[in-house]
C-alpha positions, 0 to 999 in steps of 0.5 A: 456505516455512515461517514464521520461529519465535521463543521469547518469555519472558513473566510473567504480571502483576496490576494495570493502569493507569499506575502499575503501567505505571511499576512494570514499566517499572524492571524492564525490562519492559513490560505486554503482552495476548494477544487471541484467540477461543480464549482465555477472556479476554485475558491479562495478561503483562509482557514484555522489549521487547529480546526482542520486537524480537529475536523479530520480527528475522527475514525474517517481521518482525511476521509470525514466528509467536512461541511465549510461554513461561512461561503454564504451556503454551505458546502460540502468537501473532502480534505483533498491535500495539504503542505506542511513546514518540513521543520515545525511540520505546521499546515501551511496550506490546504486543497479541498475537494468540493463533492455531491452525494450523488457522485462518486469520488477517488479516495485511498481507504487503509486495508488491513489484513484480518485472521491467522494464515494457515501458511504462518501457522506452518512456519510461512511469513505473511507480507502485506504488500498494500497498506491501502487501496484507491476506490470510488464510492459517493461520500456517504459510502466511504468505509472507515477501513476495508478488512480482508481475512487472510486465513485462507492463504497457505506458504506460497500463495498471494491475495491479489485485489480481485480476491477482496470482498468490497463494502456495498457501493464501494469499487476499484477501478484497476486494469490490473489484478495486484496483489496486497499481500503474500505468506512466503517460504520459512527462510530456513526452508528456501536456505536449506534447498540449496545447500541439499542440491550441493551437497548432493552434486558431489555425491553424484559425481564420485558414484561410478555410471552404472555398468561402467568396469572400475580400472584396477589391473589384475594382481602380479600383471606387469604394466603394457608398455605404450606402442613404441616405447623403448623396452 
């Protein structure tokens, strides 16, 4: 599968800080940075935001390979971050990532389960835990979307990451196995276990031990008075 491209016009800008933030903002334009380890130093660009949401409206989302025009060469970037008025919710500034195709890059893919469990068939819950994971791939690579059929799993068991079948050229880099979904118990079967157990302690504690006499005093047998008690 080959990435979602998109084109973005960018200008180059001067100046930082709230003021010149102000000054883009009347033109339509907000302040952007591309990062990257090939770069010499971070650059400076204004960008429209319209045009990065239409970048990014592609299957790939904040994955789309974005090549920025206008830098004199073009360069090519991943959407990397991004701030936004808490009111309006319009951008108001922009990180991109500068990459090479040859090198690989961090980026979260969206997991979704495929399949029916055979635990939710027998009355279980499926829960997915991750709703997407971080992987290293080169930009080309990067999957739309990584799918894990979930079929297998019966009441009481878990996937965990080491158990998902990756894309080619697609890896995760994690010392630890977690787990991105579970099928648990039905709640009536965890809630009936318990009250069994309850109910069955009182039983168990009325019967008699076994071999153990029952006191009852034979028929007409008057009662032994205790030793040293007054007749």
């Amino acid at each position: 599968m080959s990435i979602d491209k998109s084109t973005l016009e960018v200008k180059t800008r001067e100046g930082a800080g709230k003021g010149a933030a102000r000054r883009l903002r009347s033109q339509g334009l907000v302040p952007a940075v591309v990062y990257g380890k090939h770069l010499e130093k971070p650059l400076s660009v204004a960008v429209d935001p319209k045009a990065v949401r239409a970048a990014i409206n592609t299957p790939h989302k904040l994955n789309t390979l974005i090549t920025l025009k206008g830098l004199g060469a073009d360069q090519q970037v991943l959407f990397k971050d991004y701030q936004r008025d808490p009111v309006s919710r319009d951008i108001l500034h922009v990180d991109f990532i500068a990459v090479r195709e040859e090198d690989q890059v961090k980026v979260n893919v969206p997991l979704v389960l495929t399949g029916k469990a055979e635990g939710v068939a027998d009355g279980g819950l499926l829960t997915q835990i991750r709703r997407e994971i971080e992987v290293y791939a080169k930009p080309r690579a990067i999957p739309v979307q990584i799918e894990v059929d979930v079929t297998p799993l019966k009441i009481a068991m878990a996937m965990h990451i080491n158990d998902v079948k990756l894309p080619e050229g697609v890896v995760v880099k994690s010392n630890v196995n977690y787990t991105i979904a579970v099928v648990s118990a039905p709640e009536g079967a965890v809630e009936a276990a318990p009250a069994a157990a309850a109910a069955a302690a009182p039983a168990a504690a009325a019967k008699p031990a076994a071999g153990a006499a029952a006191a009852k005093p034979a028929a007409g047998a008057a009662a032994k008075p205790a030793a040293g008690a007054k007749k």
